[in-house]
N, C-alpha and C positions, 0 to 999 in steps of 0.2 A: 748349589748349597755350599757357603764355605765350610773349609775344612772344621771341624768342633772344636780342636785343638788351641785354635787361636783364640788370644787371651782378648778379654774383651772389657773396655774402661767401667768399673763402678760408680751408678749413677747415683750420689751420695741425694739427689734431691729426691727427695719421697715425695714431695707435694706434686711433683710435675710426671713421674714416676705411675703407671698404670697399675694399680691396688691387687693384687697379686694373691692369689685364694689360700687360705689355710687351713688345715685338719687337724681336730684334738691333739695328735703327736707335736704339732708343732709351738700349739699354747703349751701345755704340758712337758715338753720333749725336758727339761730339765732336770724333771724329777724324776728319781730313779724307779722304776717298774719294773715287774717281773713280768715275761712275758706269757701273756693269759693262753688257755688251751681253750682250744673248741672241744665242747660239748657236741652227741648227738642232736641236738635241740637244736641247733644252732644259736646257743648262748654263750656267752664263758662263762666259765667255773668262777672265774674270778669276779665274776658281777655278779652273781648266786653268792656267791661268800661274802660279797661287801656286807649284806643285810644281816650275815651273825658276827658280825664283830662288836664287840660290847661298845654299849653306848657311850661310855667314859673317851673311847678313842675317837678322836675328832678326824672326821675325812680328808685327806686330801683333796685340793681341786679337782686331780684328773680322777680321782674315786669316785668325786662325788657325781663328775660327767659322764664317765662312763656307766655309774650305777642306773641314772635318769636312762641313757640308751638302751641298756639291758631291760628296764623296765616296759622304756614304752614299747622294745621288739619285741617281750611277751606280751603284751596286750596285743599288737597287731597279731602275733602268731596266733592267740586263743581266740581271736574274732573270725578267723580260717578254718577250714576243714579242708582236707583231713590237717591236724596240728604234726606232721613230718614236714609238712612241704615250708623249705626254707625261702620259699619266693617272697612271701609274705615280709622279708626283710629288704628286697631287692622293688625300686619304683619299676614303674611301668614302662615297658618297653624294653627289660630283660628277656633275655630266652633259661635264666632259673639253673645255672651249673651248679644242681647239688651236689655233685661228686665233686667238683674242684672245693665247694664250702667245707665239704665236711673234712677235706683235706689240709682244711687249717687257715681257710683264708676269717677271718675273724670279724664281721660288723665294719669292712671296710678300713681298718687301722691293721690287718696284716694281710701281703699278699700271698697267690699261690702258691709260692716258692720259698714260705715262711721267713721273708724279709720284711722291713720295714715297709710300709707304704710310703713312696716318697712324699716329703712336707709339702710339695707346692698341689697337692688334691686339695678341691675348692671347698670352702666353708663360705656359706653365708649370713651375714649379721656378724657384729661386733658388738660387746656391751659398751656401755654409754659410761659417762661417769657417774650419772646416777645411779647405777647399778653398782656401782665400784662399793658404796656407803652399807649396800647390803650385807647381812649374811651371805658366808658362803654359800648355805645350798637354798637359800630363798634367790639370790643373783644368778647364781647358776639354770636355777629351774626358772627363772624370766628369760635369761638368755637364748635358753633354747626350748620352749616349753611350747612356740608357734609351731606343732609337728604336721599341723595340717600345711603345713605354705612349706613341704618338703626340705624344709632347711637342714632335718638329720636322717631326710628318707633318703635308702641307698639305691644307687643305677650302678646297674652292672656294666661299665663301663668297654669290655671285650666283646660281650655278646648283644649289646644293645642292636638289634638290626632291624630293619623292615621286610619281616616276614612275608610280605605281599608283593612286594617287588622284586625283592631276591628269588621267586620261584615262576617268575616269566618266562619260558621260552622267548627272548630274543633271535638265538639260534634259529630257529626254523626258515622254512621257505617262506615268505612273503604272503606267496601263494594260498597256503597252507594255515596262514598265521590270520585269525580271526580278534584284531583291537576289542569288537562288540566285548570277548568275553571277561576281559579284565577291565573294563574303562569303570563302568558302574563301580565296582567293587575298589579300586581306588578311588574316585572321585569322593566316596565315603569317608576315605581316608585319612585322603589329604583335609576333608570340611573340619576336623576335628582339629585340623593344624594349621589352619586359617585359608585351606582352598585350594593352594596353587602345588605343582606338581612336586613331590618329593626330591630330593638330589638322589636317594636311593635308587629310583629309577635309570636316573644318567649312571649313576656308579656300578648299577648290576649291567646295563649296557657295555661299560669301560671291563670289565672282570669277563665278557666273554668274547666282545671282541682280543683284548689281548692274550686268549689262550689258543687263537687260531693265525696259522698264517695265510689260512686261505684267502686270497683277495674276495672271492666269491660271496664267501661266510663273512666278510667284516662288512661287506653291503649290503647282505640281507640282514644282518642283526641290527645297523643301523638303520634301515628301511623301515623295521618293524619297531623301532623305537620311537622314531620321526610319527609314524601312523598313532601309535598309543596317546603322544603327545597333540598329535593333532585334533584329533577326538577326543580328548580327554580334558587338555589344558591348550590350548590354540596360541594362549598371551604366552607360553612357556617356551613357544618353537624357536622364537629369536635368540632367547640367552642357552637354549640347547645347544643351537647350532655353533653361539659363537664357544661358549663352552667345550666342545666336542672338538671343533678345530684348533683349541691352545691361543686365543684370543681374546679381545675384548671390543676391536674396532679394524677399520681399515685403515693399514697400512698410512694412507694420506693424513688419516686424524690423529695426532701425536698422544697416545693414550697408555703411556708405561709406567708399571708398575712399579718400576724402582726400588726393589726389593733385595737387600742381599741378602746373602746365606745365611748372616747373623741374625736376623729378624727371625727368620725360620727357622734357625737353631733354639731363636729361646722361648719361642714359641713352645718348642715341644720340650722344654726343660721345663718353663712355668707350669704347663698343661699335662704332660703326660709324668713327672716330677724324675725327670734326669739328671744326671747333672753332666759337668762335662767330660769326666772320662768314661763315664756309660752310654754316651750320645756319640762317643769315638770309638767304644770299641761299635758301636750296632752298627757305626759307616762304613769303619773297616772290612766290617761283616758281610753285608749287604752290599753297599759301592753305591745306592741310590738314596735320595733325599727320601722317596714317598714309602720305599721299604723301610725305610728307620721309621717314619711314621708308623708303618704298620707293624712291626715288630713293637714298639713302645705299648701300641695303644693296645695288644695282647693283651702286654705283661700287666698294663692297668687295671688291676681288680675291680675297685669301684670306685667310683667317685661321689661327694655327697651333695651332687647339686645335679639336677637332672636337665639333660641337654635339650636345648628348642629345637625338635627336629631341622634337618637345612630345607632350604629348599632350590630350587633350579633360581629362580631368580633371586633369589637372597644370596646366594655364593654370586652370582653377577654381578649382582648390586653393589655386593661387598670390594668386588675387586678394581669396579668402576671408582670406588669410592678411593681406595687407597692410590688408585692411578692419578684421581684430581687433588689429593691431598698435599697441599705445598705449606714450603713458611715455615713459622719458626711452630716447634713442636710437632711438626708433622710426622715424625720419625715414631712419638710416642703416640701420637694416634694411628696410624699404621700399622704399630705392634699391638695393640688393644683387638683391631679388627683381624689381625692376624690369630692373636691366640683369641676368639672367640669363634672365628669360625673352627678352628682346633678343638676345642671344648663342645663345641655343638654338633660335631661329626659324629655319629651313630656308627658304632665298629671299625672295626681294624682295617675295611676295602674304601670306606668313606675319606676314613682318615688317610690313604697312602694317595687318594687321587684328591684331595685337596690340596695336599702339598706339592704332589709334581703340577696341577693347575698354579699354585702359585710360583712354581721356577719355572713356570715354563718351559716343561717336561714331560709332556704327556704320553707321547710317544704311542698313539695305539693307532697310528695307521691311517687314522678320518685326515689324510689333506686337503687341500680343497679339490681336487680332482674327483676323488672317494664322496666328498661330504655331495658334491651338485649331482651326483648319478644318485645317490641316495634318497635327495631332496625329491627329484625329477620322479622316480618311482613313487615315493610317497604321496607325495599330490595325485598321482593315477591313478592309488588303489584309497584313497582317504580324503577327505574332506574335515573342515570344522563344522559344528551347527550351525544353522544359520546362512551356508552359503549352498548356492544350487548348481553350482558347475559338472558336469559330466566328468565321470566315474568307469573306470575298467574295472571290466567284471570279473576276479579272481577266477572263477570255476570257468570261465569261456578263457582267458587268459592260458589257465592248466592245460587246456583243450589244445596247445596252438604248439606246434614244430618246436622244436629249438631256435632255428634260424628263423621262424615267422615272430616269436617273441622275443626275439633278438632284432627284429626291426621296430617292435614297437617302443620296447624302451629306448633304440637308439634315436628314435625321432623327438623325444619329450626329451633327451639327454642333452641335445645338440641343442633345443632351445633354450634351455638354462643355462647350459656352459656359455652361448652365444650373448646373454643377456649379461651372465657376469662378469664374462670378459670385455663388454662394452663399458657396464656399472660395478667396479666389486666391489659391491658392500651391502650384506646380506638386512644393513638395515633397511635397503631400498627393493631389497627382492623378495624378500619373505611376505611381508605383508603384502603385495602387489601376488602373490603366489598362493596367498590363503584366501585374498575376494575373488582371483579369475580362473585361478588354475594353470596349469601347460599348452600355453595356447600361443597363437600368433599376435595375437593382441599383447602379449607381455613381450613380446619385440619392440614393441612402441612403447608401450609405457617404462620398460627399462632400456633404453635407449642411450646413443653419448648422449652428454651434457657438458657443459664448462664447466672446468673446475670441479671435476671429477676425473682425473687419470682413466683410459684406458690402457687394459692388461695391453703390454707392447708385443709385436710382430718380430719372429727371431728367424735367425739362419740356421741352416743346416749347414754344418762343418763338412769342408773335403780334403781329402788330402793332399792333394795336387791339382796343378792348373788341368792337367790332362782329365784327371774324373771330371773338373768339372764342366769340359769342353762336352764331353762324352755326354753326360745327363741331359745339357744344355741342346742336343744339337737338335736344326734346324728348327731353334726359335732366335728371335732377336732377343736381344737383354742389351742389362748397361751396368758397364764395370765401374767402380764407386772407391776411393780413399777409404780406408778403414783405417779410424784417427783413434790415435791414443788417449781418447777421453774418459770422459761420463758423457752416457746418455740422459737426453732431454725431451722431455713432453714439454710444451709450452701452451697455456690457454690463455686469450686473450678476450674478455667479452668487449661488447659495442660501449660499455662505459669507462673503458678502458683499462678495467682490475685484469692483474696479469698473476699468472699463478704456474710456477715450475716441478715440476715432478723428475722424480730419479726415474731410471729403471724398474726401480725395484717398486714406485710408486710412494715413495715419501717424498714429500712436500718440503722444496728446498729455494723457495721462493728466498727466502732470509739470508741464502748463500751467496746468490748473485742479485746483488741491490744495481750492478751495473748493467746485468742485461733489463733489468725489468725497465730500467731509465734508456736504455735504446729503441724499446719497443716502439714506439710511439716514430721513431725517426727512420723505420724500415717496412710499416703498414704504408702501403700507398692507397691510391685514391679507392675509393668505391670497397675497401674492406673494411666492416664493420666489426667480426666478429670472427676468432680462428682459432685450431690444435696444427699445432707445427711440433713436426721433430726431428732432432737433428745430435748433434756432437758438441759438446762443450770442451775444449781444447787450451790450454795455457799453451800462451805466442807473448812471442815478444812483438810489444806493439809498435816498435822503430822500425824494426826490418822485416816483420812476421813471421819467423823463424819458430817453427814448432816445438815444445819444452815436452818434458817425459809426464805421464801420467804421476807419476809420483813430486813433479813438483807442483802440479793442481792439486796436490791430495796434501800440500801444506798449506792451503787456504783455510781459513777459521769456515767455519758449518752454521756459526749462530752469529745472531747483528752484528752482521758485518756493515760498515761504514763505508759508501762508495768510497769519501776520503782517505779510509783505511787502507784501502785496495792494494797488497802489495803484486801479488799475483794476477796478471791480467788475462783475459781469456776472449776466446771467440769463439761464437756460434757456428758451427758450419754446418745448414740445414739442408735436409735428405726426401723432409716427406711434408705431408700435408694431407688431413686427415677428415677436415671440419674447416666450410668456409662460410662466413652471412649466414648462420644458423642451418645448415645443409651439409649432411653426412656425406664423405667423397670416400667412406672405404670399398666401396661397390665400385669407384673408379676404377680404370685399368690406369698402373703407374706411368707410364708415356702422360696421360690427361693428368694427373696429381703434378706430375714435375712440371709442367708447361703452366700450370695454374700458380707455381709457387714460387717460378723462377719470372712470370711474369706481371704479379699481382705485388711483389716488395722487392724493397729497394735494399742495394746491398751497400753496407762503410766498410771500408779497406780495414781489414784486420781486425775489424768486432764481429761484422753480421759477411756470410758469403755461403754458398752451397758448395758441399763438397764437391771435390775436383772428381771429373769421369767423361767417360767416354762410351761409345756404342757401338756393339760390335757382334759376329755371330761364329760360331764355331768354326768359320773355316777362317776368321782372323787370328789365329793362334800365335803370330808374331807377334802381333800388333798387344792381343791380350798379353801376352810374356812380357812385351818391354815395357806396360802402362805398370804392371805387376812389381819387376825391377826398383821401376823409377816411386812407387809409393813404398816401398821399404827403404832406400835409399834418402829419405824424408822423413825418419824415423817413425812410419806407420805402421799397424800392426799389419797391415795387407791391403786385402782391398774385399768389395761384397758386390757378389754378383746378381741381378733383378732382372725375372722378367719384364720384358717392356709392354707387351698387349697378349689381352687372351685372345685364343684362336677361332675364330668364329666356327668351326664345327670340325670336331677331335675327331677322328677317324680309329678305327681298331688299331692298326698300327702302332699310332702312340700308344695309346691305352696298354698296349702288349710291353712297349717298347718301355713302361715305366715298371709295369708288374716285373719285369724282369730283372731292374733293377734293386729293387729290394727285397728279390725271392729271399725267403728264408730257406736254406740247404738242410736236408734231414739230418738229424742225428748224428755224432758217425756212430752211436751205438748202434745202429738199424745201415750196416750198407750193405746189408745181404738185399737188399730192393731190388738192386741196380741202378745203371749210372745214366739210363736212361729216362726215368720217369720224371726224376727232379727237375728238369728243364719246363716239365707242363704244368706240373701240380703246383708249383708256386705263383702260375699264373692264375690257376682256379681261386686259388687261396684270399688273392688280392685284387681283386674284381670293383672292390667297392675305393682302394685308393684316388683320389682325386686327380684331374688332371691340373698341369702350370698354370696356375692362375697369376694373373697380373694384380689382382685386387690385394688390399691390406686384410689379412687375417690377426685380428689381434688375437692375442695367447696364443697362438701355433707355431709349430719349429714345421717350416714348409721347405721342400724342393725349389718352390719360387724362390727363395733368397736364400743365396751360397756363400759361408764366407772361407776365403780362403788366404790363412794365417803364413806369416813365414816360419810359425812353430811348426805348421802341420807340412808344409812343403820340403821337409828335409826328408833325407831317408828313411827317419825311423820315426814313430808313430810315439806321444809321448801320454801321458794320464795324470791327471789332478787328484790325487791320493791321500787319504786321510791316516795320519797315524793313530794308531789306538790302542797299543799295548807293546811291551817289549821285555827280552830276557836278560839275564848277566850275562854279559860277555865272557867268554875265555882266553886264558895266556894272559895275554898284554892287553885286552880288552876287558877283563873280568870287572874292572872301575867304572865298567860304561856299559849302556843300552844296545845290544848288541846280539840277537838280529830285532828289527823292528817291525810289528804285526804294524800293515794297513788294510784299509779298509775304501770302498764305494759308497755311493751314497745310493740308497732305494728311494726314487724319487715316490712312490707310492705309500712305500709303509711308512715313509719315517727312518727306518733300521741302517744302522751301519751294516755290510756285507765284507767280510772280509775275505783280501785277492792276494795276498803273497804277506810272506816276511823280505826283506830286503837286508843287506850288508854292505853291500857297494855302493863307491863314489862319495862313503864317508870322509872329510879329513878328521886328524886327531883335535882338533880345533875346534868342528861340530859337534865330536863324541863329546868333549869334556864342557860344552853350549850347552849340549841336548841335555847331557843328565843333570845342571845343574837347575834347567830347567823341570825338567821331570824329578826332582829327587821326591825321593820316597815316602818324606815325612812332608812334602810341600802341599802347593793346594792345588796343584796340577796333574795328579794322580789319586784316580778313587782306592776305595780299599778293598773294591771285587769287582770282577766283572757286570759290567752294566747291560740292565735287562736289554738296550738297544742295541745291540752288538752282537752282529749273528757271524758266530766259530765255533766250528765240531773238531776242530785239533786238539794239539796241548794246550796244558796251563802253563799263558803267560807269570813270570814275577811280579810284574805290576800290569794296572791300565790305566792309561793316560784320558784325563778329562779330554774330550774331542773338541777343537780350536784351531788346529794348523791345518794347512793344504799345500805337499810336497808335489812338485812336479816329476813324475817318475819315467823312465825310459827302459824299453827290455826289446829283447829277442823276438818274442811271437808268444800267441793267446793256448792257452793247452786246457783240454777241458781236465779237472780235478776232483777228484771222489772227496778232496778234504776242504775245500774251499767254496763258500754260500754265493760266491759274487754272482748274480745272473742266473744265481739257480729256477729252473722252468723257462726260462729265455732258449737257451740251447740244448736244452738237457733233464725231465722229468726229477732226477735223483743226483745230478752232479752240479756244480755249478763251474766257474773260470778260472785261475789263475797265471802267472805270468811267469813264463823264464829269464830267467841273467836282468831279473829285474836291479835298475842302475839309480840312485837319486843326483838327481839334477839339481835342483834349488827347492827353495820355499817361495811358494807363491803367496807374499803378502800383500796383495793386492785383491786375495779371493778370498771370501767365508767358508767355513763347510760346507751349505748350504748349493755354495757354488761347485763345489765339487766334482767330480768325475760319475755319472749314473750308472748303472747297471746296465741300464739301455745300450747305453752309447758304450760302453764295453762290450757287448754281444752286438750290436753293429760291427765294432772293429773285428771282432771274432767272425762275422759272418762276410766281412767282406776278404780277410786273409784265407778263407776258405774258399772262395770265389779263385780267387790267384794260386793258392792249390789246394787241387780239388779233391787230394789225400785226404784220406782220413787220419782224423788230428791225433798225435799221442797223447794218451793220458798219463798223468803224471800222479805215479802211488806212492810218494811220500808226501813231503811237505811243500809240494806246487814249486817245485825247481827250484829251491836253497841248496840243495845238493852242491851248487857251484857259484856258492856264496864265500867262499874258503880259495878260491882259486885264484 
């Protein structure tokens, strides 16, 4: 959300301008009033006294409207029993705050807090000119005199909620959690409001997953939401899901929303009636878009146009809508959809999680990791109507070990995560998931395809050639260039459409118009159809001479003209996935590389496979100097593969891997002894896989090592996020000085924050940093944001999260004051770092890409391997102590 602050150009065209709601104060606001007192009746005094003013005195406009309102709310009140109850003023779908009415809020024209109600609360109807000709109170009493079409019935705009959905146990055990008893009784519900499932449901879901951090508790609450929805509304599960997840499509389908801050800003000025230095302080206050929502929509007494409930697919709908929405005005239709899903939000929780869905900020934890173990259990305990696939049986379920029902969701888990990571795109898996269920039959039917990206195959980082000799030994592998590119999927069907995927799986066929035009001249004979992937690299095409990643990253991203081409680049391909309509990830790599090194043809400096060789742990020269010589050539390193699986693992390895990734107790717990941790982490991990040669897509596997010349230095470094910072002191007090960062939780979403730092600033950066962060900019919230987990002080500011510093320190200390890894090593502590140093900014990395939690409590766990002390804790503020030094 941008900042409120900034001023925003007046769009003097009304006609093209989205028609903008107004309340009595606003026709009226001219004329001077005295402002009326509540009666116990819930009338004013002042509309009781219009009707004895001698008829000689002629009404004003707003007299004579407000006297018509006061009339026709005693007619509604006497058509009531008992005549106390002030609901009778308030449309349907209030929950009736007569203590806050009698406290002065007035017919909707004065709020709680006896201010104005702001002018932009909606009126419907305008008089006509025809109208204009009339007497006053004969025009008036036309204008509004439709009271059955709610045009001056009031909603209680605060409390408007969904009684029925806000009182689900979500929370509960799965187990425990019986959909039969609420399905009926919403399905009711919803028929009253054209059918389909509530948004109130998704929203009471969103409100209890974000009050827990349990990872546990946010899978059973979504488990049980999924179930409701499946029996309940079946057609609701796909825009649930992608809903849940902070999307609207996959990745490959270009589907953005394209929304700024300002959109959203006026959104909640039109609708909730802010302006803008009341929209600036709530941000200051708050630091989050969807909390200023929900603060606003609080303070919003009433409104006099009563909201179309939302629903699950009508917020989908809507946001699809605004994603396809291009061209001239589309800016104005965008805002239209924006402040009416605003308007038609029901309460203060509806309203804060519509808004962070549209900045795309949801932040409650459902990744896709979270979201397909969810899916996976739900399918086993639920069904739609209509379909007959077999069903686990909750009470025999209950019945079963921990570990026995611990195998059974992991077998339905592994086939969803398997299917998504072949296909991800749950428009292709849910429905395929509601006719057959969790079965092996949905291996095939969600299977690769062309032109669909699969999730990629990643490495496991080491720190040195040595560990990775060590993990590796006595299997064969083959050492690989690790080129300073982007990664590339590349599909090729039999009719020759060629289609490029990122890493990340966006579709970037548009970028390179010059490989798509070499495809054709590196298929040899007898290939029809292929998934190739490999390294996109900028070379100089005279000499071949390797360019830095950053100056491919000065290529244009959209139609590009091969003519254009300033930057030229080459393919250097690694793998091969998919060949004549025939899945090769079950190959062992040795067979993939022979097939792709002898099935296309290589052009000197456009198409070639990366340079490597083959080798086993007792070639450790040979790996050192191949190592060398790919740094030497400006490469990031090199990646290490196994070459073939072992036709039958024997216990040894199996030991021989568990022991690699034991996790070491505690050091709160070394009263043990120093003997037992040697066996018990072998029990522990029994179920870890052995070296596979095959492609695992979506896994970070032992089968592929890379090993960087960042990590083969002495000291171990982290991709660190900043996210808050104090005044400096002395000579510093002008500048950001020390700096909160933070890890990334690859599960919940959450920032974790792992140190303050002070070192390795220059005064150059200092006076970069802050003018980048200043106070009043649009780079700094105005409070701590809910995603941001810190139990220290309060930072002076916090910085919107954007950057990724590369950070370097001493060693890993576990810390009572810092969240990073908390549960990873430690029940009640989490990580931080000593004589933490900053290195550079890594602008070549998202957030996104950032340093995990994981992979900090690996570092921590493997520097405890090399000593085998028990770690100090550090009881201040995680080793700044000698940030001053």
């Amino acid at each position: 959300m941008a900042p409120p602050t900034k001023k925003r150009k007046v769009n003097n065209d009304t006609k093209s301008s989205p028609a903008s709601s107004r309340n009595l104060d606003f026709f009226f606001g001219k004329q001077k009033e005295a402002i009326p007192i509540q009666t116990s009746n819930g009338v004013s005094q002042e509309f009781e006294n219009l009707g004895e003013q001698s008829d000689g005195a002629e009404l004003t406009d707003e007299q004579l409207a407000r006297k018509l309102q006061a009339e026709w709310a005693k007619e509604e009140a006497g058509a009531q029993n008992p005549p106390k109850a002030t609901d009778g003023d308030v449309a349907d779908g209030s929950s009736g705050d007569t203590q806050g009415d009698t406290n002065g809020r007035q017919a909707g024209l004065v709020s709680g807090n006896n201010e104005e109600v702001p002018k932009d609360q909606a009126l419907e109807g305008k008089p006509d000119s025809a109208e204009g000709q009339l007497p006053k109170k004969q025009a008036l009493h036309s204008m509004f005199a439709q009271k059955s079409s709610n045009t001056l019935s009031l909603q209680s705009a605060g409390s408007a909620e969904d009684n029925i959905s806000s009182n689900i146990p979500f929370d509960e055990s799965p187990l425990a959690f019986d959909p039969s008893k609420y399905v009926a009784e919403l399905q009711g519900h919803w028929a009253a409001e054209g059918g389909d499932a509530s948004y109130a449901l998704l929203t009471r879901c969103f409100v209890l997953v974000n009050s827990t951090q349990s990872r546990i508790k946010i899978v059973d609450t979504l488990v049980n939401l999924l179930r409701v929805i499946i029996e309940g509304d079946p057609s609701s599960l796909l825009p649930t899901v992608w809903l849940s997840t902070n999307a609207i499509s996959p990745p490959y389908i270009s589907l953005e929303l394209g929304l700024g801050g300002s959109a959203i800003s006026k959104a909640l000025k039109n609708v909730c009636g802010l302006d803008s230095r009341s929209l600036k302080a709530l941000y200051d206050k708050v630091g989050d878009a969807g909390d200023v929502a929900f603060e606003a929509k609080k303070r919003q007494s009433f409104t006099l146009r009563k909201p179309k409930p939302l629903t699950i697919k009508g917020v989908y709908q809507s946001l699809v809508k605004i994603a396809k929405t291009q061209g001239t005005g589309s800016g104005e239709i965008k805002q239209r959809v924006v402040d009416r899903l605003l308007q038609d939000a029901r309460g203060a929780e509806e309203s804060r999680y519509v808004v962070r869905t549209l900045c795309q900020h949801l932040r409650i934890g459902a990744v896709k990791t979270t979201m397909l173990i969810a899916l996976s259990r739900a399918i086993l305990l639920s069904r739609p109507p209509g379909a007959d696939f077999p069903l686990k049986s909750s009470t025999e379920l209950a019945k079963l070990k921990k570990d026995e029902l611990a195998e059974v969701w992991l077998k339905s888990e592994e086939i969803v995560k398997a299917c998504f990571a072949k296909r991800p795109n749950y428009n292709d898996l849910i429905p395929v998931l509601l006719e057959i269920g969790v079965c092996d039959e949905l291996l095939l039917r969600c299977g690769l395809a062309l032109h669909i990206p699969l999730r990629p195959m990643l490495g496991s980082i080491t720190r040195d050639l040595s560990e990775m000799l060590t993990k590796l030994q006595g299997r064969d592998f083959s050492c690989e260039y690790k080129y300073d590119g982007q990664r590339a999927q590349v599909h090729c069907d039999d009719q020759g459409k060629v289609s490029i995927f990122s890493r990340h799986l966006e579709l970037m066929t548009d970028k390179y118009p010059d490989l798509v035009a070499l495809i054709p001249k590196i298929r040899g004979e007898g290939v029809s159809s292929f998934i190739m992937e490999g390294e996109v690299v900028a070379v100089d095409r005279d000499s071949g001479d390797l360019k830095t990643f950053q100056t491919l990253a000065n290529r244009a991203r959209k139609d590009v003209a091969i003519g254009s081409v300033k930057v030229e680049v080459c393919l250097f391909s690694f793998d091969l996935m998919y060949l004549n309509g025939e899945s090769l990830l079950d190959r062992p790599f040795r067979e993939r590389r022979e097939l792709l090194r002898g099935l296309f043809t290589e052009v000197p400096n456009q198409f070639t496979w990366v340079k490597s060789i083959d080798a086993t742990s007792q070639d450790s020269e040979t790996v050192l100097e191949f190592f060398k010589s790919a740094t030497d050539i400006k490469c990031e390193g090199i990646m290490v593969k196994i070459l073939d699986n072992l036709p039958n693992l024997n216990i040894a390895d199996e030991e021989v891997e568990s022991k690699e990734i034991a996790v070491p107790e505690p050091p709160s717990k070394p009263a043990k002894g120093k003997k037992k941790p040697e066996k018990e982490p072998v029990e522990k991990k029994t179920r870890r896989k052995a070296l596979l040669a095959t492609y695992e897509p979506d896994k970070r596997l032992d089968s592929w090592l890379k090993v960087k010349k960042d990590y083969s230095t002495t000291f171990d470094t982290l991709d660190l996020i900043p996210v808050a910072g104090w005044h400096g002191q002395g000579r510093k007090s002008k500048w950001w000085s020390p700096i909160l960062l933070a890890v990334r939780n690859e599960e919940t979403g959450s920032l974790e924050a792992v140190c303050k730092c002070i070192s390795g600033f220059t005064d150059a950066f200092y006076k970069a940093n802050k003018e980048f962060y200043d106070e009043d900019g649009e780079h700094v919230l105005g409070g701590k944001p809910s995603y941001v987990d810190y139990e220290g002080g309060h930072p002076d500011v916090w910085f919107e999260p954007q950057e990724v510093w590369e950070m370097a320190f001493a060693d890993i200390t576990i810390s009572p004051t810092y969240t990073a890894a908390i549960g990873l090593v430690s029940d009640e502590k989490g990580l931080s770092l000593r004589f933490p140093r900053f290195l550079k900014k890594r602008d070549d990395k998202g957030i996104d890409e950032a340093s995990t939690s994981e992979f900090l409590a690996g570092l921590w766990r493997k520097q405890e391997e090399k000593a085998p002390t028990a770690a100090k804790e550090v009881q201040d503020d995680g080793g700044e102590e000698d940030d001053e030094a």
